[in-house]
C-alpha positions as a Markdown table, in Angstrom:
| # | Residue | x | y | z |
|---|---|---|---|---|
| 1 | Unk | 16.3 | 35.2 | -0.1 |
| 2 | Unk | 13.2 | 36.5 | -0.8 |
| 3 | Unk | 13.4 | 35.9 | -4.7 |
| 4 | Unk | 15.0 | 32.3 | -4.2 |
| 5 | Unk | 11.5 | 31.7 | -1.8 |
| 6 | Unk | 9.2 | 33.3 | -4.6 |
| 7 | Unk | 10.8 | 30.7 | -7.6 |
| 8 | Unk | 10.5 | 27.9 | -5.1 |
| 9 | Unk | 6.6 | 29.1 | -4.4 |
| 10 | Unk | 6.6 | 28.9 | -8.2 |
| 11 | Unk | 8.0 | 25.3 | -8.9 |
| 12 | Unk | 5.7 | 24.0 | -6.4 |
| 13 | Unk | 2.8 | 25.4 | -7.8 |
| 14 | Unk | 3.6 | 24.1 | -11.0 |
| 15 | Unk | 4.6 | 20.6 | -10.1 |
| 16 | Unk | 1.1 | 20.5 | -8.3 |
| 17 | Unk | -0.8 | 21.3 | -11.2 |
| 18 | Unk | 1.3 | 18.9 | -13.7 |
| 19 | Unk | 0.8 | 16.1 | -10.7 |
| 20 | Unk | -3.2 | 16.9 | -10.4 |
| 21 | Unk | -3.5 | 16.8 | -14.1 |
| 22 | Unk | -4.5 | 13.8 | -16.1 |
| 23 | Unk | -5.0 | 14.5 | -19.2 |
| 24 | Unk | -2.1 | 14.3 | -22.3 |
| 25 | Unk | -2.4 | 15.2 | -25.9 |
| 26 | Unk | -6.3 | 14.2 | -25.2 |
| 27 | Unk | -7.6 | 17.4 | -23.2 |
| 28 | Unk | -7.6 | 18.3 | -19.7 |
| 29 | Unk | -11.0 | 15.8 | -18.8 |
| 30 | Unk | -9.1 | 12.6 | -19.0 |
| 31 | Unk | -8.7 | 10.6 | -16.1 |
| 32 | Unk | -5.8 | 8.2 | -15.8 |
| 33 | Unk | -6.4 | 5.2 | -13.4 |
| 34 | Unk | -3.5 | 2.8 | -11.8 |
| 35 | Unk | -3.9 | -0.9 | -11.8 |
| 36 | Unk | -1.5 | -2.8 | -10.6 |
| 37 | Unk | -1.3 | -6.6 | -9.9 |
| 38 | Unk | 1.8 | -8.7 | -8.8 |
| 39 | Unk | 2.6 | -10.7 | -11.6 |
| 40 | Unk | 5.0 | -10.8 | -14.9 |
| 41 | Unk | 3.5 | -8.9 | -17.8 |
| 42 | Unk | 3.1 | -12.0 | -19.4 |
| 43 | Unk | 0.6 | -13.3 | -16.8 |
| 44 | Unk | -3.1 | -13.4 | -17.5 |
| 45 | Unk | -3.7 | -10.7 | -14.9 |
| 46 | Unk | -1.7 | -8.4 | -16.9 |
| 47 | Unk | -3.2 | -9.5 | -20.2 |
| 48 | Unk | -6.8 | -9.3 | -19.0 |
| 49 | Unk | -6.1 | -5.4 | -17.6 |
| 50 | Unk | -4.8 | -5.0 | -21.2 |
| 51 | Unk | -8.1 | -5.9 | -22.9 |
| 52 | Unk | -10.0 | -3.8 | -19.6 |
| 53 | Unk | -8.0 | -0.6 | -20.5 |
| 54 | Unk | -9.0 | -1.2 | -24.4 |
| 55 | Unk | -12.9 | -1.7 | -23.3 |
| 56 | Unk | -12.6 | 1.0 | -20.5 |
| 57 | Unk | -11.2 | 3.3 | -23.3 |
| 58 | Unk | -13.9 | 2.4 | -26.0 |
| 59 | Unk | -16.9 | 2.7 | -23.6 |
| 60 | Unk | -15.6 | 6.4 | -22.3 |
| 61 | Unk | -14.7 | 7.9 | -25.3 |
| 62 | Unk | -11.2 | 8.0 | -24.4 |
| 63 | Unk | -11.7 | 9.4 | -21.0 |
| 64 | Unk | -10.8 | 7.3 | -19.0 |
| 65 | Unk | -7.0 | 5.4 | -19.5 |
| 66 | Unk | -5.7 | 2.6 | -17.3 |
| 67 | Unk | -2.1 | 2.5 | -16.6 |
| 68 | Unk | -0.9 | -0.6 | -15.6 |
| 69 | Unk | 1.7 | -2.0 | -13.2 |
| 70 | Unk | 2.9 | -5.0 | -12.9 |
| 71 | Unk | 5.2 | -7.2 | -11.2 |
| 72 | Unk | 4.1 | -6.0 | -8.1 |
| 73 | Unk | 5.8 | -2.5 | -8.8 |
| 74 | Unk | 3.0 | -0.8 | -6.3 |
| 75 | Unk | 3.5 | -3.3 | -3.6 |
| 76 | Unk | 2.5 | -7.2 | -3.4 |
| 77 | Unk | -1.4 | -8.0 | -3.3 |
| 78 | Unk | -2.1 | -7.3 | 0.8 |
| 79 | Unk | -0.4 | -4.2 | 0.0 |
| 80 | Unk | -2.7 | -3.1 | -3.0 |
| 81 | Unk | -5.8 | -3.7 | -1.1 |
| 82 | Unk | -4.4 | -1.6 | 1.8 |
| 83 | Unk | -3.4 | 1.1 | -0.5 |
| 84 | Unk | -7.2 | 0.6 | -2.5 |
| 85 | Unk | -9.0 | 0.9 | 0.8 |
| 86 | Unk | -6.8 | 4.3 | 1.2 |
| 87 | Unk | -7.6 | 5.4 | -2.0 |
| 88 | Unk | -3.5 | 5.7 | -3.2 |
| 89 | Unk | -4.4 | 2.9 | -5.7 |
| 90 | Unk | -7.2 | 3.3 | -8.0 |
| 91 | Unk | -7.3 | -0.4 | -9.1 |
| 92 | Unk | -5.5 | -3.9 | -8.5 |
| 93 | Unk | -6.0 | -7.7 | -9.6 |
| 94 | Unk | -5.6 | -10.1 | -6.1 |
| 95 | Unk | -6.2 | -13.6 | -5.6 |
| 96 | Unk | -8.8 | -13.9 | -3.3 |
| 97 | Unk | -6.4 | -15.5 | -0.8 |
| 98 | Unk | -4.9 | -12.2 | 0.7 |
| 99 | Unk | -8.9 | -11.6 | 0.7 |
| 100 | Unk | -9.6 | -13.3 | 3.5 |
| 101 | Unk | -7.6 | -11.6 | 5.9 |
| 102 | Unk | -9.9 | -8.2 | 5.2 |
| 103 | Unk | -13.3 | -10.5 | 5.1 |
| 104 | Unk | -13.0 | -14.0 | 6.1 |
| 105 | Unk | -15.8 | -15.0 | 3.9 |
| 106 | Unk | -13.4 | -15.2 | 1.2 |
| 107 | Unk | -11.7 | -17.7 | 3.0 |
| 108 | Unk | -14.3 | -20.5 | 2.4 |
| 109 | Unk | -12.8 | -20.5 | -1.4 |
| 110 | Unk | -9.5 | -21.7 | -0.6 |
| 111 | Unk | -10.8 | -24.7 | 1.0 |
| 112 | Unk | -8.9 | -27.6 | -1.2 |
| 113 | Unk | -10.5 | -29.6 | -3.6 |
| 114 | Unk | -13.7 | -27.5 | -3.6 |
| 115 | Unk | -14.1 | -27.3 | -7.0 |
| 116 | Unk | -14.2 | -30.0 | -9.8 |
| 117 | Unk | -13.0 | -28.0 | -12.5 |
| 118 | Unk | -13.2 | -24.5 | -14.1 |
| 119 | Unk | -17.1 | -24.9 | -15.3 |
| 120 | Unk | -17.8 | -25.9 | -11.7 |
| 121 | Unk | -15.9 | -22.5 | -10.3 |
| 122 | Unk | -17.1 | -20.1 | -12.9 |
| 123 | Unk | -20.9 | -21.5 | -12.1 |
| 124 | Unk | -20.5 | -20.7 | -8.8 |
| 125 | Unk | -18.7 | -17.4 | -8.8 |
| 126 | Unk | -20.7 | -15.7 | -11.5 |
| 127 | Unk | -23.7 | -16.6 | -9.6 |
| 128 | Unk | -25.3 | -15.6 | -6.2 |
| 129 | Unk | -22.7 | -17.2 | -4.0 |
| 130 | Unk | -20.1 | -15.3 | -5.9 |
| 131 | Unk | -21.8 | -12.2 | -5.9 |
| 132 | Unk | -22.7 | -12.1 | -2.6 |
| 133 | Unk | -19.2 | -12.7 | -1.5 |
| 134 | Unk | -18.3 | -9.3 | -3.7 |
| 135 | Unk | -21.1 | -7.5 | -2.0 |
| 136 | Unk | -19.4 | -8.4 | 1.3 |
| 137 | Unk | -16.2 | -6.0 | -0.3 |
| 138 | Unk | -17.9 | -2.7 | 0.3 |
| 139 | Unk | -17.6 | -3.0 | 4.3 |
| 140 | Unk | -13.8 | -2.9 | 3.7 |
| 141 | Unk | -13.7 | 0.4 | 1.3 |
| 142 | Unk | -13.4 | -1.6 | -1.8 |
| 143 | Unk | -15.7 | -2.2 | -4.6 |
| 144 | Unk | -15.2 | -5.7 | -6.8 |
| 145 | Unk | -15.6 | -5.7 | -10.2 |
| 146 | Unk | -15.4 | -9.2 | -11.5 |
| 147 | Unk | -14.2 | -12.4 | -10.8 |
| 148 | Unk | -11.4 | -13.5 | -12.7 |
| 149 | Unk | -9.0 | -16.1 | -11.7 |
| 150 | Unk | -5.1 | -17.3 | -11.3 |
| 151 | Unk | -6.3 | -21.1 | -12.0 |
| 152 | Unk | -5.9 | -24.3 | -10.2 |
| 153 | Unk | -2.9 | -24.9 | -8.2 |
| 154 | Unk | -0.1 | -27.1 | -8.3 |
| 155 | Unk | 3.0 | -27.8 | -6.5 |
| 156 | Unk | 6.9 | -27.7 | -7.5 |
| 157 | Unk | 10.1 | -28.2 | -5.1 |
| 158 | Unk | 13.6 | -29.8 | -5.3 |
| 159 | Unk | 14.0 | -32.4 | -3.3 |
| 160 | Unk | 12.0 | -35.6 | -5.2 |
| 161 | Unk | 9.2 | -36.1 | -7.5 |
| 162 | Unk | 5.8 | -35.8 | -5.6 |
| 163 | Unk | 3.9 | -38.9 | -6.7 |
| 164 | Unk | 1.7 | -39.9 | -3.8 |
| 165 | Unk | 0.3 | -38.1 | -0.5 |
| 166 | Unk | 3.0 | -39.3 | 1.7 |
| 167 | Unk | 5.8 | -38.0 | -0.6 |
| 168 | Unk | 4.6 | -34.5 | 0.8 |
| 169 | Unk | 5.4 | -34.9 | 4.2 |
| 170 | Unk | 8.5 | -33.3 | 5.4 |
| 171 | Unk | 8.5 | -30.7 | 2.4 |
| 172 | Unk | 9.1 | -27.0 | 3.3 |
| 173 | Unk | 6.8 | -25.3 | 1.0 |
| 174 | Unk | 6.2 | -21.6 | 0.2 |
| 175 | Unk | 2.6 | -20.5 | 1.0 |
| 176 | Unk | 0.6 | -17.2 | 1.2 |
| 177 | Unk | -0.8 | -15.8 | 4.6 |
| 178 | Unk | -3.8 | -18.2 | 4.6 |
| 179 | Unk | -4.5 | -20.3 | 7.3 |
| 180 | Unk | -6.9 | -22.6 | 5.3 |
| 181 | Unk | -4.1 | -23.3 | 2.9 |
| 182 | Unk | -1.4 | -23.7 | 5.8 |
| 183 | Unk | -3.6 | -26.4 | 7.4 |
| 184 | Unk | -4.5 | -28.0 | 4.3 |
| 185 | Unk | -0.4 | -28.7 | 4.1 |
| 186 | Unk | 0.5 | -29.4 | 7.6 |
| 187 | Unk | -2.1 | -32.1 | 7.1 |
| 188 | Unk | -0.2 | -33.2 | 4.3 |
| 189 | Unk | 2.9 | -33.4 | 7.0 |
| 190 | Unk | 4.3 | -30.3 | 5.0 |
| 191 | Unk | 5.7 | -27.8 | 6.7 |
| 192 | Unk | 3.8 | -24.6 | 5.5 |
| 193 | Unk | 6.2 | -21.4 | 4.8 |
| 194 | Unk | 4.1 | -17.9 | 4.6 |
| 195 | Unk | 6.2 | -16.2 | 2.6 |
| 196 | Unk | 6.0 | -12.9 | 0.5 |
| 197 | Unk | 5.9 | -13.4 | -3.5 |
| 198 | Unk | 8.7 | -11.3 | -3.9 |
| 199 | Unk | 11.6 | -13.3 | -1.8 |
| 200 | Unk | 10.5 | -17.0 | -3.3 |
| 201 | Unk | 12.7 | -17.3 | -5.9 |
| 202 | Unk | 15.5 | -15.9 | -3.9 |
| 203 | Unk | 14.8 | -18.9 | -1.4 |
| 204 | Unk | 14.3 | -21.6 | -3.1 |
| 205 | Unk | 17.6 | -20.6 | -4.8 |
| 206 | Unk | 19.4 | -20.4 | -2.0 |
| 207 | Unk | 17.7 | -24.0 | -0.7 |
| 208 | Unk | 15.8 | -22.0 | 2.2 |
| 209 | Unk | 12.7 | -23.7 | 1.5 |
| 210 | Unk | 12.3 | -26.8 | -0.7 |
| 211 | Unk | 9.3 | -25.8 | -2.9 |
| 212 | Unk | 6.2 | -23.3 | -3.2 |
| 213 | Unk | 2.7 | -23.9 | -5.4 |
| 214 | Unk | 0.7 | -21.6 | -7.6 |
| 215 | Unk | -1.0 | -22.1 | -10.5 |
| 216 | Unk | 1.0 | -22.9 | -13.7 |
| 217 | Unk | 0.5 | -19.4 | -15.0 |
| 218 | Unk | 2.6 | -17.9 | -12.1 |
| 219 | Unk | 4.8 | -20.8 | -12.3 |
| 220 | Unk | 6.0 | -20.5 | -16.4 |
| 221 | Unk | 5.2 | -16.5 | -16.1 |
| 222 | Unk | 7.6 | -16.1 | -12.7 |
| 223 | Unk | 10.1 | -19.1 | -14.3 |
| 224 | Unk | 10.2 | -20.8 | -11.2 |
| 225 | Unk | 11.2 | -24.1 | -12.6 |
| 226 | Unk | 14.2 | -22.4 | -13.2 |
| 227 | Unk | 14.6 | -22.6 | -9.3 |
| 228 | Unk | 13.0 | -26.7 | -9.2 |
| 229 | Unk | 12.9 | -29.8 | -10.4 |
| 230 | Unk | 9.7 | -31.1 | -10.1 |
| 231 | Unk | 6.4 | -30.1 | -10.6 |
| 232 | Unk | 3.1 | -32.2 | -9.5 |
| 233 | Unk | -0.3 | -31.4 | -10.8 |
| 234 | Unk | -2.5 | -32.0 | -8.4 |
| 235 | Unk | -5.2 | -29.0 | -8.5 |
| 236 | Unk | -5.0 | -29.0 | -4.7 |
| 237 | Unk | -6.9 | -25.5 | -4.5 |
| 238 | Unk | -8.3 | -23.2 | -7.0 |
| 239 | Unk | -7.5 | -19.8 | -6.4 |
| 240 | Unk | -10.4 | -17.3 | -8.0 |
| 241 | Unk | -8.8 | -13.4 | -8.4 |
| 242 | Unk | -10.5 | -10.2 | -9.0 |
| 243 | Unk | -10.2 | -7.0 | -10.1 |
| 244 | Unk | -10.8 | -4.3 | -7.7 |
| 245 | Unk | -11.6 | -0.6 | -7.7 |
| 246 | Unk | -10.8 | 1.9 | -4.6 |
| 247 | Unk | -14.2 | 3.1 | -2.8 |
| 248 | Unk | -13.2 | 6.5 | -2.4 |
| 249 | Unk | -11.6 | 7.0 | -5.8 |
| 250 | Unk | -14.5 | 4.8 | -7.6 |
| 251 | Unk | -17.5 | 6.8 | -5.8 |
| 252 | Unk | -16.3 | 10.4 | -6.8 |
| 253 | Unk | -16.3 | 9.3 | -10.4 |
| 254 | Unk | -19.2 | 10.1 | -12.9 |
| 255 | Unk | -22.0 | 7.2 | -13.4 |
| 256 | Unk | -21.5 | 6.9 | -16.4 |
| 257 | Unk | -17.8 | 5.8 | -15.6 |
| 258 | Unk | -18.7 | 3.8 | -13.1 |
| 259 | Unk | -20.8 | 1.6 | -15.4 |
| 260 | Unk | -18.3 | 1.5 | -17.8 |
| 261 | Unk | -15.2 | 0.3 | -15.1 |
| 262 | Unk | -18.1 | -2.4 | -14.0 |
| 263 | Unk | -19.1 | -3.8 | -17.2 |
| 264 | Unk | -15.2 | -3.4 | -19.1 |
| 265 | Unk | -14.1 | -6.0 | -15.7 |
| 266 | Unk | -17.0 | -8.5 | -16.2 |
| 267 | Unk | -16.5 | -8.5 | -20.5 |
| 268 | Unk | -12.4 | -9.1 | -19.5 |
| 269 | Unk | -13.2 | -11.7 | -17.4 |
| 270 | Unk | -13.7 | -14.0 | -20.0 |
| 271 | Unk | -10.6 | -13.1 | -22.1 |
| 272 | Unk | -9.0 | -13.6 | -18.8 |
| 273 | Unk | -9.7 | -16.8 | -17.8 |
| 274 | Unk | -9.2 | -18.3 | -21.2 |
| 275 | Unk | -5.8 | -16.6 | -21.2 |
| 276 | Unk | -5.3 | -18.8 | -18.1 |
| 277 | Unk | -7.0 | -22.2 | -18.8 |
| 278 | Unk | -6.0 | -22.5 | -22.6 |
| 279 | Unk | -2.3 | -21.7 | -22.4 |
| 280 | Unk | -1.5 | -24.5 | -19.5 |
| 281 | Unk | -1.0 | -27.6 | -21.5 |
| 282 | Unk | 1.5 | -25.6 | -23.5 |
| 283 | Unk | 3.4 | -24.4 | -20.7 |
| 284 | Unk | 3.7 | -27.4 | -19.2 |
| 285 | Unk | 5.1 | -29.4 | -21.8 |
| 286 | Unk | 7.3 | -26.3 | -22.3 |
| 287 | Unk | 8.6 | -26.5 | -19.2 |
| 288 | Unk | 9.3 | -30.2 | -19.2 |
| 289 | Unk | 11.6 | -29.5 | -22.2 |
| 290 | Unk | 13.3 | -27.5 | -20.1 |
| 291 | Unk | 14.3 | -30.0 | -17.5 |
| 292 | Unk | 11.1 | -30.1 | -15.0 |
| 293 | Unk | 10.0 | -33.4 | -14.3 |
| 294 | Unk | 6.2 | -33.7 | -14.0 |
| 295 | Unk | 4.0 | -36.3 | -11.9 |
| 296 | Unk | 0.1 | -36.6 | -11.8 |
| 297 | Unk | -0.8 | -38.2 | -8.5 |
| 298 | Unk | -3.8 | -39.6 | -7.5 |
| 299 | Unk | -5.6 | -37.1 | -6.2 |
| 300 | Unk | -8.0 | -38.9 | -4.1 |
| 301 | Unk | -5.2 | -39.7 | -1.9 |
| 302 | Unk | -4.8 | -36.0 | -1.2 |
| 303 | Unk | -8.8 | -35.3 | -0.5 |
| 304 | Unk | -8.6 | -38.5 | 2.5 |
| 305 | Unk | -6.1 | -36.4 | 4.2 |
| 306 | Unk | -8.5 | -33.6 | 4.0 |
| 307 | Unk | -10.7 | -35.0 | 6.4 |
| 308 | Unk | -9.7 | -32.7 | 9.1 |
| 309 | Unk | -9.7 | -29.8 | 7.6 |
| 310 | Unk | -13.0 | -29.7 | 6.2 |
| 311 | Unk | -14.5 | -30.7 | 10.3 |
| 312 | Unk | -12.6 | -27.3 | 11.3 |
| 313 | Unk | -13.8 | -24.7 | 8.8 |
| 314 | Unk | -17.2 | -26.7 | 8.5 |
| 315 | Unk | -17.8 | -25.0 | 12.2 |
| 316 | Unk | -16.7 | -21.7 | 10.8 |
| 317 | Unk | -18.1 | -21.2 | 7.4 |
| 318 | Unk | -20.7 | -23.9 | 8.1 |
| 319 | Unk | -21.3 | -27.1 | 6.6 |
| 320 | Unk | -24.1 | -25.8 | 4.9 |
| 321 | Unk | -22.5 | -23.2 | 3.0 |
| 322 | Unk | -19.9 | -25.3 | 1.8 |
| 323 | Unk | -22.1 | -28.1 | 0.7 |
| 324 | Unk | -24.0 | -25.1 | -1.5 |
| 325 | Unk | -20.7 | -24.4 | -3.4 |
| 326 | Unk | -19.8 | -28.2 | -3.9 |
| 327 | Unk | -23.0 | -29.2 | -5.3 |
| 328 | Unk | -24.3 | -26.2 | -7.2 |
């Protein structure tokens, strides 16, 4: 018994120390950092973490390697920055929408038809409202790194082609845990669905909800047109992401690593974002091969239902603020 106790002693021991260890072929000072994201590994997000971990690994000297996860392998995106505020995740790419449940500033972004255009939302976020809004992350154990971005966002579903306002209404549609973007649809007479990435295609399979919107990198990445037949562009919302370090891991690390993590996220973001904005038109006509039928309606009807919206979280984020961010 006693010898059986001893070797299991033993095995412990040793599976602590290869567990603890990071470093491979490299040497025993390598540190391996997780990122993990939600999305295919043909996504943007996964693309852009790519080209970080090449930076990251030029501007250490090899020190530092990012292994990556995606698909949502480490849990979906409220999940990660749960699991970064507890320090179990060392890194993770989320839209800013799960955001605003851990600091409701975040919120004000996913008011609909804030920005005009990518320009317009890259001005503003790589400036001081932006940067503010990442200062605001610290509170919550998390440190931001960059603003990158999941692009504007457009709606699919199965029942008809969506080529007014009032061809929304009675349309069950898949959202995420935000209420901004749940009243921005009931005001649209939709019936807003919160529902976690992971069961969507499952249900609009199965007919459990008519349609869902996300950009169209999620939407070609994630095949859902496999699951619909029509897709609308309307660029109802545009949904900013960004990479995030854990606070407890990032602050035990080195300075010099530190700067290197910070600057390796703001040089990706730009490889990023044109991994999301050039590769749309493709996609969509790709998808239209393939049996999606597209519709451009005129947005301006969508904005006049907007109206109420904009008088509730005008008293909550101020009007002030949100004039700033529309007319910088």
């Amino acid at each position: 018994m006693k010898k059986l106790l001893a070797l299991c002693l033993t095995l412990v021991m040793i599976m602590a120390l290869a567990t603890s260890a990071t470093a491979s072929a490299a040497g025993s000072d390598v540190i391996t950092l997780r990122a993990s994201h939600s999305c295919a590994d043909t996504h943007p997000y996964h693309l852009g973490l790519q080209r970080f971990a090449e930076l990251v690994d030029e501007k250490t000297d090899g020190k530092v390697k990012i292994d990556i996860f995606p698909s949502a392998q480490l849990g979906d995106e409220r999940a990660n920055i749960e699991d970064l505020q507890m320090g179990t995740l060392d890194i993770a790419v989320s839209s800013t929408g799960p955001l605003g449940n851990f600091v409701e500033d975040f919120l004000i972004l996913d008011l609909p038809f804030l920005f005009s255009g990518y320009d317009h939302a890259h001005r503003v976020l790589d400036g001081e409202i932006g940067q503010a809004l990442i200062a605001k992350l610290d509170d919550i154990g998390v440190v931001g790194g960059a603003f990158w971005e999941n692009g504007f966002r457009e709606m699919t579903n199965s029942r008809h082609p969506i080529k007014s306002a009032a061809d929304c209404a009675g349309l069950k549609l898949r959202c995420m845990e935000n209420q901004v973007h749940m009243d921005a649809f009931a005001a649209l007479g939709m019936d807003p669905t919160p529902m976690a990435w992971s069961e969507v295609f499952t249900a609009l399979q199965q007919g459990v909800i008519d349609g869902q919107e996300n950009p169209i990198a999620v939407i070609y990445s994630q095949k859902v047109y496999e699951a619909q037949d029509y897709l609308a562009i309307t660029n109802h919302v545009y949904s900013p992401s960004l990479i995030l370090f854990s606070k407890p891991v990032f602050d035990k690390l080195d300075a010099d690593i530190q700067t290197a993590l910070m600057e390796a996220a703001q040089e990706a973001a730009a490889y990023e974002r044109s991994c999301c904005e050039d590769g749309e038109s493709a996609q969509i006509a790709e998808m239209e091969e393939l049996g999606l039928q597209v519709t451009y309606p005129d947005v301006s009807e969508f904005q006049a239902a907007m109206g109420p919206v904009y008088e509730k979280y005008a008293a909550q984020f101020g009007q002030e603020n949100i004039d700033a961010i529309v007319n910088y």
